[in-house]
Backbone as CSV, one residue per row, in Angstrom:
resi,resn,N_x,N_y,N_z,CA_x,CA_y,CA_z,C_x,C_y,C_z
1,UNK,84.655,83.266,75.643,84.531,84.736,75.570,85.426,85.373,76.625
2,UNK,86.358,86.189,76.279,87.211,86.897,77.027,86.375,87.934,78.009
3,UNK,86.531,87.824,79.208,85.995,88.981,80.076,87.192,90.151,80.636
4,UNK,86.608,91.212,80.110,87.489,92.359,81.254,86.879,92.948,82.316
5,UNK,88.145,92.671,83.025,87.480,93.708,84.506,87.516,95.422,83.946
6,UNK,86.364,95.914,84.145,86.356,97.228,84.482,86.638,97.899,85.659
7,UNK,86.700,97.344,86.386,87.034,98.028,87.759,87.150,96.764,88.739
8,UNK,87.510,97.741,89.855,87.678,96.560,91.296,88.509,97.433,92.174
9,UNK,88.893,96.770,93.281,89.638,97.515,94.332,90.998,96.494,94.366
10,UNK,91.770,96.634,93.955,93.501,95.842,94.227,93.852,95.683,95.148
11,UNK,94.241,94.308,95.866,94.676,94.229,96.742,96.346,93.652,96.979
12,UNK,97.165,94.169,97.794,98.530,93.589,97.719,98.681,92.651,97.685
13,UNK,100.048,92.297,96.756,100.440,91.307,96.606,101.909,90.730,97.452
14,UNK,101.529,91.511,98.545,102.895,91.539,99.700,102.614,91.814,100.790
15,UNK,102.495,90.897,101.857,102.152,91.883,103.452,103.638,91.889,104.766
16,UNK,104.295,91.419,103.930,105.895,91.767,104.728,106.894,92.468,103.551
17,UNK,107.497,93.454,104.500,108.685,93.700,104.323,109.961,93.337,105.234
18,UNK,110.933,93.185,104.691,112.539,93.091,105.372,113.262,93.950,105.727
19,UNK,113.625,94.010,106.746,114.819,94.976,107.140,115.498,94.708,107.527
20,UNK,116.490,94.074,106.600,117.884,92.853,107.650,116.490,92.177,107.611
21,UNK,117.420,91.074,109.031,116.747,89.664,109.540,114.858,90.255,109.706
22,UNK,114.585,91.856,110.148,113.490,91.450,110.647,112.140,91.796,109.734
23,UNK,111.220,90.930,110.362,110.302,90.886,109.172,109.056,92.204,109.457
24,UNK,108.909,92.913,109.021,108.136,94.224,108.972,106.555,93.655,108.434
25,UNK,105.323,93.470,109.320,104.539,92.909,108.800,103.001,93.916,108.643
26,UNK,102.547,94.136,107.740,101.665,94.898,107.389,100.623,94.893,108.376
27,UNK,100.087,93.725,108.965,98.939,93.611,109.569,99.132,93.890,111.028
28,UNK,100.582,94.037,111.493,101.031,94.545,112.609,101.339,95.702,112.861
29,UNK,101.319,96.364,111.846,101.632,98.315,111.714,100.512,98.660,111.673
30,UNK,99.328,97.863,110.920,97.924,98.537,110.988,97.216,98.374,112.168
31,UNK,97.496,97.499,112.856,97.120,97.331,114.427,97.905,98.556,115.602
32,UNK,98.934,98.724,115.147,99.772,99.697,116.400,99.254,100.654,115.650
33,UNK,98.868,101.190,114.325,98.549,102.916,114.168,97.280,102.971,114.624
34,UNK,96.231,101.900,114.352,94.987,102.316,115.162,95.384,102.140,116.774
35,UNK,95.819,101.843,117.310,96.160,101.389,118.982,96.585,103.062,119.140
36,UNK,97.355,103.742,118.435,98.297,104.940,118.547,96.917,105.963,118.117
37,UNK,95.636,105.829,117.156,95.022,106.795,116.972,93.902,106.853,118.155
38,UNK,93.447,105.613,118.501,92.605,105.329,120.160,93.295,106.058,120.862
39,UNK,94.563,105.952,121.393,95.000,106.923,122.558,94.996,108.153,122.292
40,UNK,95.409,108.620,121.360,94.949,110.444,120.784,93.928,110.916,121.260
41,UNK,92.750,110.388,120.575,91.276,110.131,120.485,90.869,110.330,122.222
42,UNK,91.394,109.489,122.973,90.736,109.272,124.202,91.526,110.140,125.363
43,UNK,92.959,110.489,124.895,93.393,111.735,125.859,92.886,112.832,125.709
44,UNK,92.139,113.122,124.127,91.840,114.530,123.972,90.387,114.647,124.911
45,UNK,89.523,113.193,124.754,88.064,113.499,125.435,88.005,112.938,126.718
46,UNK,89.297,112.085,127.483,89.562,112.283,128.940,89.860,113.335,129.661
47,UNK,90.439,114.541,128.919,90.286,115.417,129.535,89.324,116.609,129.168
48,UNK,88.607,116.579,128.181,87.188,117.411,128.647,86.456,116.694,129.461
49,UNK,86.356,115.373,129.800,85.952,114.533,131.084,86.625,115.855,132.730
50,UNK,87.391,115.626,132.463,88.830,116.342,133.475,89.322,115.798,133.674
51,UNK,89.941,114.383,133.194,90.699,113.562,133.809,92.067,113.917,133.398
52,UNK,92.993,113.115,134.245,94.443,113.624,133.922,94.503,112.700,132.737
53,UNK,95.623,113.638,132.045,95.955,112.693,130.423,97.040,111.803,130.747
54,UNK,97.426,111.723,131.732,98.720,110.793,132.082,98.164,109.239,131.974
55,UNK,97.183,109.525,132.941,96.393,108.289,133.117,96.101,107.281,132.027
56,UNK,95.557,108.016,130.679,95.177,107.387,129.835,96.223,105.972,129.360
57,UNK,97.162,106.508,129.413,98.542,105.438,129.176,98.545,104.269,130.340
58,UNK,98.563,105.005,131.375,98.240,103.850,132.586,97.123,102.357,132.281
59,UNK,96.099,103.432,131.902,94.629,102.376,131.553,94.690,101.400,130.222
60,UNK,95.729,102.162,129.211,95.941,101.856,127.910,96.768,100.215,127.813
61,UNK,97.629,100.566,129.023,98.706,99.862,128.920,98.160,98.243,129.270
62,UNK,97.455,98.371,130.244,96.872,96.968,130.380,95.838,96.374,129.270
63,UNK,94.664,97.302,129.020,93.816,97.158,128.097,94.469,96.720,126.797
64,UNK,95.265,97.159,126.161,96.174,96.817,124.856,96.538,95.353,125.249
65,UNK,97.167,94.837,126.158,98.095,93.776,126.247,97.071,92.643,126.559
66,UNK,96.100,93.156,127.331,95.024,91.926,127.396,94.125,91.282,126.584
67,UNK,93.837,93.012,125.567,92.987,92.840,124.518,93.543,92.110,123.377
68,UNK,95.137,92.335,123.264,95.842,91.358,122.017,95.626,90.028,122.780
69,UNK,95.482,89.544,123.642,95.685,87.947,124.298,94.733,87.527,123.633
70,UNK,93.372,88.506,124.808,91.461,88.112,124.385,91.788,88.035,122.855
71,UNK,91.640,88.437,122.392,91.202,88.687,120.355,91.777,87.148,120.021
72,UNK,93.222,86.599,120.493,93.518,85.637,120.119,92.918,84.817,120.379
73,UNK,93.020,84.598,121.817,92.242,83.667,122.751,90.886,83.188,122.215
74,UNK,90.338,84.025,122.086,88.806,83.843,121.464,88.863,83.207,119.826
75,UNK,89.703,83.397,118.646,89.993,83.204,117.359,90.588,81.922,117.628
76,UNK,90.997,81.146,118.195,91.748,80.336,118.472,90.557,78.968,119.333
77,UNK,89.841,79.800,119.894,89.064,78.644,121.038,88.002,78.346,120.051
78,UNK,87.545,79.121,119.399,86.275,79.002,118.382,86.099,78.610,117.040
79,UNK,87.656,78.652,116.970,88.138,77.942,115.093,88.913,76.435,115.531
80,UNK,89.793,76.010,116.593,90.237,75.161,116.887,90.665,74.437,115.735
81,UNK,89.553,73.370,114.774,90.094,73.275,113.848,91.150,73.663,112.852
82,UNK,91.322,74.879,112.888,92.490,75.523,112.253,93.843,74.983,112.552
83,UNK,94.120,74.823,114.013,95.420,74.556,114.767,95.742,73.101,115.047
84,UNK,94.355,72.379,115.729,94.683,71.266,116.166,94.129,70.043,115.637
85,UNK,93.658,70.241,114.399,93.191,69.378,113.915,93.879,68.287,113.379
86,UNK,94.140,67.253,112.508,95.299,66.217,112.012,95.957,67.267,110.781
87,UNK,96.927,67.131,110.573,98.057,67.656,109.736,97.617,69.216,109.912
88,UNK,97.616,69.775,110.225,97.660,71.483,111.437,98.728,70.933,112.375
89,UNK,99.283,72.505,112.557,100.298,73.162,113.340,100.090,73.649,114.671
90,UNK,99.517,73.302,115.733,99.595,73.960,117.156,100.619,74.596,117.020
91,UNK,101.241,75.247,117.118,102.441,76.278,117.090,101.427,77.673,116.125
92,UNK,101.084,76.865,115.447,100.615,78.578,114.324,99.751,79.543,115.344
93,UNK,99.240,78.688,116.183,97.845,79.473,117.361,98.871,80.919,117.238
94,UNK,99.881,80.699,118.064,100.684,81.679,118.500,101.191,82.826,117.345
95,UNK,101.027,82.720,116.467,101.335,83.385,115.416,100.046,84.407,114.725
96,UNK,100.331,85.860,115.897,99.075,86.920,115.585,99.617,87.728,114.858
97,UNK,100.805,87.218,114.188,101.251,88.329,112.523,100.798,87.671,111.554
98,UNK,100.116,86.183,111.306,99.491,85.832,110.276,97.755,86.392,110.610
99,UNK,97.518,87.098,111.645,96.155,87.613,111.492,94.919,86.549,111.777
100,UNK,93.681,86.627,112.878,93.055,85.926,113.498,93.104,86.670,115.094
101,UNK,92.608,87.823,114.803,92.364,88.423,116.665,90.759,88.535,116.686
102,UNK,89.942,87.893,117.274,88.955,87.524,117.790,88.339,89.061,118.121
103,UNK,87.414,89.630,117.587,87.204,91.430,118.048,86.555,90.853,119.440
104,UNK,85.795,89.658,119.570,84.646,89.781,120.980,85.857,89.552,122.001
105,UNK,86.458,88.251,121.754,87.694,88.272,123.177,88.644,89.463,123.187
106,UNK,88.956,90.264,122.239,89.634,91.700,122.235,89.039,92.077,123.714
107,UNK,87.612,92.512,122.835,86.786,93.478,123.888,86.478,92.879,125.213
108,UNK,86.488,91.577,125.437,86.123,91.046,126.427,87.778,91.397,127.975
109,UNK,88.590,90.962,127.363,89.862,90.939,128.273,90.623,93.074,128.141
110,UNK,89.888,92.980,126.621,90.520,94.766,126.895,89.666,95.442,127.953
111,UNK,88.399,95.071,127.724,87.576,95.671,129.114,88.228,95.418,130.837
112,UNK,88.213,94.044,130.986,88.925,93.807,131.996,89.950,94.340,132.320
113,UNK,91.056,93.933,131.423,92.132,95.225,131.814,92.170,96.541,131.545
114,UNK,91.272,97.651,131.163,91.114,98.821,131.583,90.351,98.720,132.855
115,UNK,89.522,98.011,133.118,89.146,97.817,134.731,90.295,97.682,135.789
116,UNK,91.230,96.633,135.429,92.171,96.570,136.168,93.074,98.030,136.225
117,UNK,93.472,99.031,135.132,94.275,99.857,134.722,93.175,101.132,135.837
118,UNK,91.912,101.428,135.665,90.795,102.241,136.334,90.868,101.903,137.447
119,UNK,91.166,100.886,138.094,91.349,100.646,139.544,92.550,100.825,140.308
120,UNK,93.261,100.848,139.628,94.953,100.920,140.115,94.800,102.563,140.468
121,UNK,93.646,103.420,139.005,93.870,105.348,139.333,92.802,105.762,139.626
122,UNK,92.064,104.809,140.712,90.360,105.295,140.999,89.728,105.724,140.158
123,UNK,89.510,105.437,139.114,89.065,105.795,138.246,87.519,105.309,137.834
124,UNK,86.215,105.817,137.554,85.632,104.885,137.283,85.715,104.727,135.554
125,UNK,85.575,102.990,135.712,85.465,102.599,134.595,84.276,102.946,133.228
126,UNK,82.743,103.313,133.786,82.071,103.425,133.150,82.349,105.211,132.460
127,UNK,83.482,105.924,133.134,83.403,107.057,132.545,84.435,107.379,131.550
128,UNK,85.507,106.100,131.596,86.685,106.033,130.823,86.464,105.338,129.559
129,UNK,85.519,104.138,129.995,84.987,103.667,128.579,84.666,104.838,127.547
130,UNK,83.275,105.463,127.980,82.693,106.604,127.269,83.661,107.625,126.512
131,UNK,84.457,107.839,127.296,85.868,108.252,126.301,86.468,107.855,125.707
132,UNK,86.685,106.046,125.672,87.305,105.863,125.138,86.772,104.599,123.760
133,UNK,85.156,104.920,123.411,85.117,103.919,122.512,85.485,104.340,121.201
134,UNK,85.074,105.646,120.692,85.179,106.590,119.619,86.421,106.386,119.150
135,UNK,87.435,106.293,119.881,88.532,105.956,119.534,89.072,104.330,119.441
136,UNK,88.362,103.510,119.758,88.303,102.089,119.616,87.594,101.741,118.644
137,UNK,86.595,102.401,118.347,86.001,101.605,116.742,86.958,102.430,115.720
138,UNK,87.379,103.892,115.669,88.205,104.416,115.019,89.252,102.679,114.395
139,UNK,90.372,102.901,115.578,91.078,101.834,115.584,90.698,100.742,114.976
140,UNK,89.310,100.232,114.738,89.100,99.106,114.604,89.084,99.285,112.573
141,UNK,88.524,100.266,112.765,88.732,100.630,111.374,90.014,100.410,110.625
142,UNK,90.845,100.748,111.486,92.232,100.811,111.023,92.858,99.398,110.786
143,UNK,92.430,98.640,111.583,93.369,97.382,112.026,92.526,96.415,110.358
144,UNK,91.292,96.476,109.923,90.524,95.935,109.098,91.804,96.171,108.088
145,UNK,92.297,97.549,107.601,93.452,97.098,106.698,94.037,95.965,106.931
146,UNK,94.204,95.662,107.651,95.704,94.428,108.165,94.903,93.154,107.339
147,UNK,93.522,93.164,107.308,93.456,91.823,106.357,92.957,92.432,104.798
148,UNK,93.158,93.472,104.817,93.191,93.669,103.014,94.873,93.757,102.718
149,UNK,95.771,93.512,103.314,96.985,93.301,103.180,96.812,91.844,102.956
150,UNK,96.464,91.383,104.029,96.975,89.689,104.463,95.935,88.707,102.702
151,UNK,94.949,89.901,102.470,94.144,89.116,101.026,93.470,88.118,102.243
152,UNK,92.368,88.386,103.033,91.635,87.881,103.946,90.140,88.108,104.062
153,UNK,89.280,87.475,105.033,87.709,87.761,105.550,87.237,89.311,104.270
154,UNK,87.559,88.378,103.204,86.844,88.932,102.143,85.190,87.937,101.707
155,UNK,84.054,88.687,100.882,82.987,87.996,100.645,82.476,87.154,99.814
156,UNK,81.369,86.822,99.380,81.384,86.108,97.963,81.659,86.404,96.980
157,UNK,81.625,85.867,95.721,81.865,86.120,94.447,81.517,87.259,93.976
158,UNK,81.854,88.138,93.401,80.917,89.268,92.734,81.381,90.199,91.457
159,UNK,80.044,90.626,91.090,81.107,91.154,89.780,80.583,93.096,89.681
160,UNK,80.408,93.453,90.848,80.346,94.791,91.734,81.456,95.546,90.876
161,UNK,81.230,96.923,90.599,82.553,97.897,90.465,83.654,98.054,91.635
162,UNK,82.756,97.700,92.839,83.885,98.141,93.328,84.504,96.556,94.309
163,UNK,84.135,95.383,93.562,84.965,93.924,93.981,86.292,93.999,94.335
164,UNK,86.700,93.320,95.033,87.712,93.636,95.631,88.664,91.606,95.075
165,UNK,89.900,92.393,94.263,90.280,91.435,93.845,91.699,90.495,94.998
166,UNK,91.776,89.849,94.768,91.959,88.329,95.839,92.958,87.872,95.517
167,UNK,94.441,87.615,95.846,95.267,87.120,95.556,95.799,86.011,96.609
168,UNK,96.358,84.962,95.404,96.694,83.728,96.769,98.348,83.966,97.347
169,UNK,97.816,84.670,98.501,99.025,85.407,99.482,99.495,83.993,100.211
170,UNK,100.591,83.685,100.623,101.373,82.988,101.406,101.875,83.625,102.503
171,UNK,100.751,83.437,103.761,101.053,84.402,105.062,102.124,84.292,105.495
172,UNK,103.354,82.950,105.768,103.989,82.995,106.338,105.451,83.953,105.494
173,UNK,105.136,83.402,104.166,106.123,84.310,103.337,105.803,85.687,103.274
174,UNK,104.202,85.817,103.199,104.412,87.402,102.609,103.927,87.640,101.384
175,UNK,103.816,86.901,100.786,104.140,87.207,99.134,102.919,86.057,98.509
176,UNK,102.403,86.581,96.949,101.264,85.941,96.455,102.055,85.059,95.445
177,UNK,101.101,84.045,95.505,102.026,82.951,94.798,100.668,82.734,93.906
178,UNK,101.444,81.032,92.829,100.589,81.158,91.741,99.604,80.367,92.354
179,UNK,98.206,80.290,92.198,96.983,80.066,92.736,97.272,78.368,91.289
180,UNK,96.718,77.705,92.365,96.446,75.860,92.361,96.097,76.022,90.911
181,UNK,96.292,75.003,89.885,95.715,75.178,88.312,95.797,76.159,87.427
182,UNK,96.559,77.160,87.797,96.500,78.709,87.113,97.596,78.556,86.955
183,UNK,97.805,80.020,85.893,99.097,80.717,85.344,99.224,81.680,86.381
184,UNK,97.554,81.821,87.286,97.822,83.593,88.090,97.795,83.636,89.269
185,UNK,98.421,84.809,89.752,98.429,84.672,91.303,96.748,85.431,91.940
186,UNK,95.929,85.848,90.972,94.904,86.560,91.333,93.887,85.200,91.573
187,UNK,92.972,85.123,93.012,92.393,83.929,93.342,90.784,84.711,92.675
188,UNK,90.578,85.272,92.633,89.141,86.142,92.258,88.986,87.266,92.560
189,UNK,87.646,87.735,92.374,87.016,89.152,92.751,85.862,88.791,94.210
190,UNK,85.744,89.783,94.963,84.713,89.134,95.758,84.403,90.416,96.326
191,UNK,83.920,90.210,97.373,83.176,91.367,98.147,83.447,91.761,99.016
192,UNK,84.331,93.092,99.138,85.082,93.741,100.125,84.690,93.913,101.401
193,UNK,84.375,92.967,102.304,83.470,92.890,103.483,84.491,93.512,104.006
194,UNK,85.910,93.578,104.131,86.842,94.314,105.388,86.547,96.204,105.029
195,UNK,86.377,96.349,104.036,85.779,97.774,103.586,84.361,98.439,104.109
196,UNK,84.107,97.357,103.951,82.310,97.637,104.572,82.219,98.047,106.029
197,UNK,83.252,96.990,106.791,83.910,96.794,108.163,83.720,98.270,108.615
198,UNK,85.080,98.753,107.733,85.925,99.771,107.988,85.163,100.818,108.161
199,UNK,84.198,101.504,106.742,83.662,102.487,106.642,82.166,102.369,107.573
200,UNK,81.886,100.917,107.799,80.807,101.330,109.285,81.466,101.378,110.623
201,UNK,82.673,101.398,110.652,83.012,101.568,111.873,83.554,103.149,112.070
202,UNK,83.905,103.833,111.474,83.993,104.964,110.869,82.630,105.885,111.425
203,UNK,81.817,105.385,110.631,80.379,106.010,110.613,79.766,105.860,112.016
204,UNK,79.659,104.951,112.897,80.208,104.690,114.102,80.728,105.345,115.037
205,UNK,82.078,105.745,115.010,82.672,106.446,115.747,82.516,107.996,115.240
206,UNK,82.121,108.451,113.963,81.936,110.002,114.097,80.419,110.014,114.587
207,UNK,79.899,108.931,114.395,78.301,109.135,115.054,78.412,109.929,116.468
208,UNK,78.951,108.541,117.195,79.481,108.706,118.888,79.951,110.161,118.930
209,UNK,80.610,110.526,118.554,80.974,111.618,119.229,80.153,113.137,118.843
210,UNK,79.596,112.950,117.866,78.375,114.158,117.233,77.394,113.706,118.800
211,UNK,76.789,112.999,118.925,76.007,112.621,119.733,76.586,112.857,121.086
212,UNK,77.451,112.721,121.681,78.228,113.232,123.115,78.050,114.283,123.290
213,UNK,78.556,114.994,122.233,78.963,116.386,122.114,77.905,117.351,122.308
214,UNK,76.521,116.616,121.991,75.318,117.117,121.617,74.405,116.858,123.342
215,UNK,74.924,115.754,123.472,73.983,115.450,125.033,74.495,115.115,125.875
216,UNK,75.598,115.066,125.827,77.442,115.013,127.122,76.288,113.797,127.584
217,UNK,76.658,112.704,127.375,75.971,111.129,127.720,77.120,111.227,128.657
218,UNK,76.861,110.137,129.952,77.539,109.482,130.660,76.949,108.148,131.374
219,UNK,77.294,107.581,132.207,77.077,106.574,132.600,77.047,105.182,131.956
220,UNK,78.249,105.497,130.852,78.551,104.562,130.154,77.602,103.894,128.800
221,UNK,76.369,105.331,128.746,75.815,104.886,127.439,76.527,105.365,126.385
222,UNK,77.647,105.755,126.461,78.335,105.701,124.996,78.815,104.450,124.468
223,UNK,79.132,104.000,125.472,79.665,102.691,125.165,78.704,101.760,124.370
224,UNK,77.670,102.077,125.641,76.441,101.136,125.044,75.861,101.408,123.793
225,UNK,75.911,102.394,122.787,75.858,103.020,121.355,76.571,102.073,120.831
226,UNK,77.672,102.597,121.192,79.213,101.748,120.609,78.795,100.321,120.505
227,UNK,78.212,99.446,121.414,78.032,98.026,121.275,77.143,97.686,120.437
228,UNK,76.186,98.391,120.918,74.596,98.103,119.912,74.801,98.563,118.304
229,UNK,75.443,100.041,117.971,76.103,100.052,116.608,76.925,98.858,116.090
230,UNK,77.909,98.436,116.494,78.627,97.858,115.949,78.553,96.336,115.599
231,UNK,77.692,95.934,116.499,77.153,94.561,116.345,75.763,94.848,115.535
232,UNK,74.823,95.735,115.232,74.288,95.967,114.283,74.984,95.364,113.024
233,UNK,76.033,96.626,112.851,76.524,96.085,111.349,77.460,94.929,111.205
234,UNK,77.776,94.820,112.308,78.621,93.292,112.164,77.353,91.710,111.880
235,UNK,76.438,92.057,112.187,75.342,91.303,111.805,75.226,91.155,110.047
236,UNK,75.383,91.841,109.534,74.952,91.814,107.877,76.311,91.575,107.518
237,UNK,77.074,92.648,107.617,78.569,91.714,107.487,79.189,90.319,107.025
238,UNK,79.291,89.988,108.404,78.923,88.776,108.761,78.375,87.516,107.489
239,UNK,77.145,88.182,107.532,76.589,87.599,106.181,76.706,86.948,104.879
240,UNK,77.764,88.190,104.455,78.252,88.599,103.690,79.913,87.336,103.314
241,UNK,80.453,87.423,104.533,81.618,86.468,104.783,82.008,85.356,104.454
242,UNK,82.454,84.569,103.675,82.800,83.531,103.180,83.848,82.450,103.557
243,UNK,84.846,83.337,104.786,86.123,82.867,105.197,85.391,81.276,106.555
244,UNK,86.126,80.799,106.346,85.614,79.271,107.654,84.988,80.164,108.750
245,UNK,84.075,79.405,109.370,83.367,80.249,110.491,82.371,78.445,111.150
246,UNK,82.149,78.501,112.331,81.904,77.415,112.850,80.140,77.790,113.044
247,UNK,78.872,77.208,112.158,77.892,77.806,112.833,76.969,77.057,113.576
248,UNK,76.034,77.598,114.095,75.272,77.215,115.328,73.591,77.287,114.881
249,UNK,72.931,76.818,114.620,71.491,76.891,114.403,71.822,77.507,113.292
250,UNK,72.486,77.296,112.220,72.618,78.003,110.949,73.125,79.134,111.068
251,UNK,73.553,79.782,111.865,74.299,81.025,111.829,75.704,80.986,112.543
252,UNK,76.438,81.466,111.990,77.675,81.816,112.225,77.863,82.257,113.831
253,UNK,79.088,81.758,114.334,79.496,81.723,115.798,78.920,83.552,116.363
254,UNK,79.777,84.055,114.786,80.154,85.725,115.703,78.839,86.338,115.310
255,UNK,77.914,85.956,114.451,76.385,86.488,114.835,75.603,86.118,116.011
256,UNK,76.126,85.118,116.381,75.323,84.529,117.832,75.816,85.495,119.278
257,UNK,77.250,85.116,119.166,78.127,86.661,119.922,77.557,88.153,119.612
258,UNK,77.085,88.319,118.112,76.656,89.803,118.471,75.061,90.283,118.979
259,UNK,74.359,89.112,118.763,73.102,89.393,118.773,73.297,89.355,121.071
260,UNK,73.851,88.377,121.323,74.139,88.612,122.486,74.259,89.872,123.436
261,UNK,75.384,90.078,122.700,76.261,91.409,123.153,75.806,92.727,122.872
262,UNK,74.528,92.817,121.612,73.617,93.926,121.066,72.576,93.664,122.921
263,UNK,71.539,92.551,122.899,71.112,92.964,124.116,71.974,93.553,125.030
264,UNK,73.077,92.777,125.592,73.504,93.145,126.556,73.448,94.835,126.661
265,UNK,74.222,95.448,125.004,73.983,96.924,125.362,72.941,97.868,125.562
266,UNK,72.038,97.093,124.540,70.412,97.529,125.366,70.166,97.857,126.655
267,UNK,70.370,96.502,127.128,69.638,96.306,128.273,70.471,97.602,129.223
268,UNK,71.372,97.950,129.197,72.764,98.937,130.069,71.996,99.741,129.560
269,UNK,71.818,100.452,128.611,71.654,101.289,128.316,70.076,101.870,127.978
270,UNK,69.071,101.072,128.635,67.954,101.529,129.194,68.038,101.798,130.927
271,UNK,68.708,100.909,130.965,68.694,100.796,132.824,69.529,102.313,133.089
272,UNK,70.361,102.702,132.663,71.429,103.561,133.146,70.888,104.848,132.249
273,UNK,69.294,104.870,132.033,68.989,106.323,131.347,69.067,106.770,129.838
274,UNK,69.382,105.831,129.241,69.638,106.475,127.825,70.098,107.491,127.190
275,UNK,69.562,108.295,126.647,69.589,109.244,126.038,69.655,110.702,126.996
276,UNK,68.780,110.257,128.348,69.270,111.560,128.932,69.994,111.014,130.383
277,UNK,70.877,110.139,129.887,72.403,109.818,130.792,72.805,110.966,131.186
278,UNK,72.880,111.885,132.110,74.031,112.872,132.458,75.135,112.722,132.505
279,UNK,76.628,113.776,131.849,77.541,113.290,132.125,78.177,113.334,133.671
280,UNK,78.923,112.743,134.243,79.312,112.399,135.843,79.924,113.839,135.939
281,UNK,79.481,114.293,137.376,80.475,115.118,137.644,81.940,115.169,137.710
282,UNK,82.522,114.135,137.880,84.297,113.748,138.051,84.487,112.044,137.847
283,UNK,85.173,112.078,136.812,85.540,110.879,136.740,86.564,110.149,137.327
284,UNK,86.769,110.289,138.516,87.480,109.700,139.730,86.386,109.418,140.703
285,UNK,86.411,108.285,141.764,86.070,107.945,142.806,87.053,108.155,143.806
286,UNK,86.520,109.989,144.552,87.218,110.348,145.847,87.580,111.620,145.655
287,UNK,88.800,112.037,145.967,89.346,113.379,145.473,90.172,113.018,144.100
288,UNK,89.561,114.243,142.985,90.520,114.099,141.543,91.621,113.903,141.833
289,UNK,92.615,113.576,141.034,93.671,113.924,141.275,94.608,115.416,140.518
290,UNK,95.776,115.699,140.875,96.487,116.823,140.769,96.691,117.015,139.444
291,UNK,96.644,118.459,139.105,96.523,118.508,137.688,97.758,118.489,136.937
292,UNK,97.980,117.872,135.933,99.413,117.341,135.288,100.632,118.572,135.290
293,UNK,101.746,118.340,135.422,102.101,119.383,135.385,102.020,119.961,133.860
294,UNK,102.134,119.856,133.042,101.874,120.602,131.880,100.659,121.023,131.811
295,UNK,99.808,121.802,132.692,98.686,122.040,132.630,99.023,123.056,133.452
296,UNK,99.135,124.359,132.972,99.630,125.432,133.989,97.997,126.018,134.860
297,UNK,98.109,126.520,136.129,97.380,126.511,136.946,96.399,128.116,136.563
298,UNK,95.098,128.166,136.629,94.397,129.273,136.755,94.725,130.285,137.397
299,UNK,95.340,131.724,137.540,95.508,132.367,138.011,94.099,133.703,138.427
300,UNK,94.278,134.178,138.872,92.635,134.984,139.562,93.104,136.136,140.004
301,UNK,92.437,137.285,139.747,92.969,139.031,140.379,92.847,138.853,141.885
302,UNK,92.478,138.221,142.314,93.010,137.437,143.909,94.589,137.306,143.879
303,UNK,95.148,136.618,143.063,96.868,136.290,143.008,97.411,137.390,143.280
């Protein structure tokens, strides 16, 4: 009996382009536009903080470069098999345009280096976070394209309207080839877990900031929202996931990581006041600093 799809969600059948020699890779443009919509995001609410907007780049700059290491670092230490196993490539580790950035080691080394970046501009860290997660799950949203390009950490089988169909992509080429025994390059339909990703991380970050806006939180319980949300839904997710995953008492590595990392934000975020967190008076430790020059100065019938 012939079956038709009525619906589904299409996914490319290409995640590089060429330009000349260089290779233009989908899952690497969707990573720098969310990286580029986080900094927007967090200069506009560093400075209703009052902080200088210069700074943000300062803090950015380390946090970005550490957080691409962490994401690997972590995807790499916890799949191992992938790389170093018999007939695997140690060399591929290094290769974060075929996609595999670890979100917990992201967050783990991006934290650190905005600590490092907050210390260099006295800055405290717990007030830069708060500004700046809204725009990090944003981002995270964004970067989830990069594996509906790559045809990736998609779910089980399903025959959903809105399944998300599967093609057997060849990461290093780019391009979907014909799938093992077939005439087709389409590998199935399954369950758009990077969608699910996306639109709770979304829901997420407009949460966060309705909620700021509403009770100017500080002391770093935004963040702690941010953690406890997101490992919420990364819990069912998760679930959902079908791609190799190494598990532990029957559950998957990165449910064990979130159920972790959900206390951890709890626990911050009872200790440090909750809900009626005040926001800090100045988010510098000492005297602010000078106001940017593109920030022309208050004038007063005193002048």
């Amino acid at each position: 009996m012939q079956v038709h799809v009525l619906a589904s969600i299409p996914s490319p059948s290409r995640s590089v382009w060429h330009l000349g020699p260089l290779p233009v890779r989908a899952y690497a443009l969707c990573i720098i536009a969310g990286i580029l919509v986080a900094i927007w995001l967090t200069n506009r609410r560093w400075r209703e903080r009052g902080g200088n907007p210069e700074h943000v780049w300062d803090v950015a700059a380390w946090a970005i470069v550490l957080g691409i290491i962490g994401g690997r670092v972590y995807h790499v230490v916890t799949d191992p098999e992938l790389y170093f196993k018999s007939g695997r490539h140690p060399l591929d580790a290094f290769k974060i345009w075929d996609g595999g950035l670890g979100i917990w080691g992201a967050i783990a080394l991006g934290t650190a280096g905005a600590w490092i970046g907050c210390r260099r501009r006295k800055i405290k860290l717990a007030v830069f976070a708060d500004a700046a997660v809204p725009g990090v799950v944003f981002a995270q949203a964004i970067g989830r394209w990069g594996n509906w390009f790559n045809n990736e950490l998609y779910g089980g089988a399903t025959r959903l309207p809105w399944k998300l169909q599967i093609h057997c992509l060849d990461i290093d080429v780019g391009k979907a080839s014909v799938c093992p025994g077939t005439h087709s390059t389409v590998l199935g339909y399954f369950q758009p877990t990077f969608l699910y990703e996306c639109l709770w991380d979304i829901a997420i970050g407009v949460g966060l900031i309705l909620v700021d806006r509403k009770l100017r939180l500080g002391r770093g319980n935004v963040m702690a929202l941010y953690v406890m949300g997101y490992t919420a839904g990364r819990a069912w997710i998760e679930a959902l996931r079908t791609d190799h995953a190494n598990h532990v008492l029957g559950l998957r590595l990165n449910d064990w990581t979130s159920i972790v990392v959900f206390l951890g934000g709890l626990i911050w975020f009872v200790r440090h006041g909750g809900f009626h967190a005040e926001r800090e008076a100045s988010p510098y430790f000492g005297q602010p600093p000078a106001r940017p020059a593109d920030e022309p100065e208050q004038v007063t019938a005193d002048d």
